[in-house]
C-alpha positions in Angstrom: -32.2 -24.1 -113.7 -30.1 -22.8 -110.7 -32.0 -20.7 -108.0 -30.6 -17.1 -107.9 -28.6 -16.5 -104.5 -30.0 -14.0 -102.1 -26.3 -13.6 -101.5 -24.5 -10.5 -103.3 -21.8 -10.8 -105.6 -18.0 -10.2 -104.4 -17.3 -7.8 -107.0 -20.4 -6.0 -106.6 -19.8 -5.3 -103.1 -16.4 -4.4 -103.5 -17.2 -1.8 -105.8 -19.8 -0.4 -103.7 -17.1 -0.2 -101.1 -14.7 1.5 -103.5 -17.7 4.1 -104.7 -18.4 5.0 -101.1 -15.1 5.3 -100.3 -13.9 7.6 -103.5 -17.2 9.9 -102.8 -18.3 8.1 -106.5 -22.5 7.5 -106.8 -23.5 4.1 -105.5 -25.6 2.1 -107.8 -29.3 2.1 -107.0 -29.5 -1.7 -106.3 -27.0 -1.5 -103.8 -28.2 1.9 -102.3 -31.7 0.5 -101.9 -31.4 -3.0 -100.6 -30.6 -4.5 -103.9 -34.5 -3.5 -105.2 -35.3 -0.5 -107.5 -38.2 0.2 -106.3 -40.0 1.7 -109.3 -39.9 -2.0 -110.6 -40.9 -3.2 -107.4 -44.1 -1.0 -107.9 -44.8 -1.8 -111.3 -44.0 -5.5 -110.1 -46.8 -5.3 -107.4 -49.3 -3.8 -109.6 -48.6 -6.6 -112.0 -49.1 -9.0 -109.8 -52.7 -8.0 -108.4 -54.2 -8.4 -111.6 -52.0 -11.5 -113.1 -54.2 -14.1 -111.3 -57.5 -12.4 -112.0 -56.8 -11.8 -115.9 -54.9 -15.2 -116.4 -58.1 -17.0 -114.8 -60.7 -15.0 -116.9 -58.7 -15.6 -119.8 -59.0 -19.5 -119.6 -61.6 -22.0 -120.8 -63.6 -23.9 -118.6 -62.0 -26.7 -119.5 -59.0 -25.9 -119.4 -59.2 -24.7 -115.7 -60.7 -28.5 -115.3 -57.7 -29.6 -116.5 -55.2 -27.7 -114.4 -57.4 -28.5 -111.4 -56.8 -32.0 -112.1 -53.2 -32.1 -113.2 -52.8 -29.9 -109.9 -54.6 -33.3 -107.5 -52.8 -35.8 -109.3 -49.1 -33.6 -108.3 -50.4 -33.7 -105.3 -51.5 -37.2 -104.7 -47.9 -38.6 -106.2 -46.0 -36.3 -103.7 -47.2 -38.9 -100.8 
């Protein structure tokens, strides 16, 4: 899969241009940095408790087995 370019989009920076420039609204992504941030606060909140829930949702075992597919990554890297 591709990896998303931090670079904006042609298009959407003309347009922005054009809306500034005709007295139009400018999106919110481009008005903000490119980040609503209502989703970048409801991102952050998911975020604190994804590690905690995900690793009292799992087995023993299973974090065993992560742990160990996790050393042997590591260990064919070198």
């Amino acid at each position: 899969m591709p990896k998303r370019s931090s670079k904006k989009d042609v298009n959407q920076v003309a347009a922005n241009i054009v809306a500034i420039h005709t007295g139009q609204p400018v999106p919110i992504e481009a008005a903000e940095g490119g980040k609503n941030p209502a989703a970048v606060y409801l991102g952050h909140l998911g975020g604190i408790k994804g590690g905690a829930a995900r690793a009292k949702a799992l087995t023993s075992k299973r974090r065993k087995q992560i742990a160990k597919d996790a050393a042997a990554a590591r260990w064919k890297k070198n």
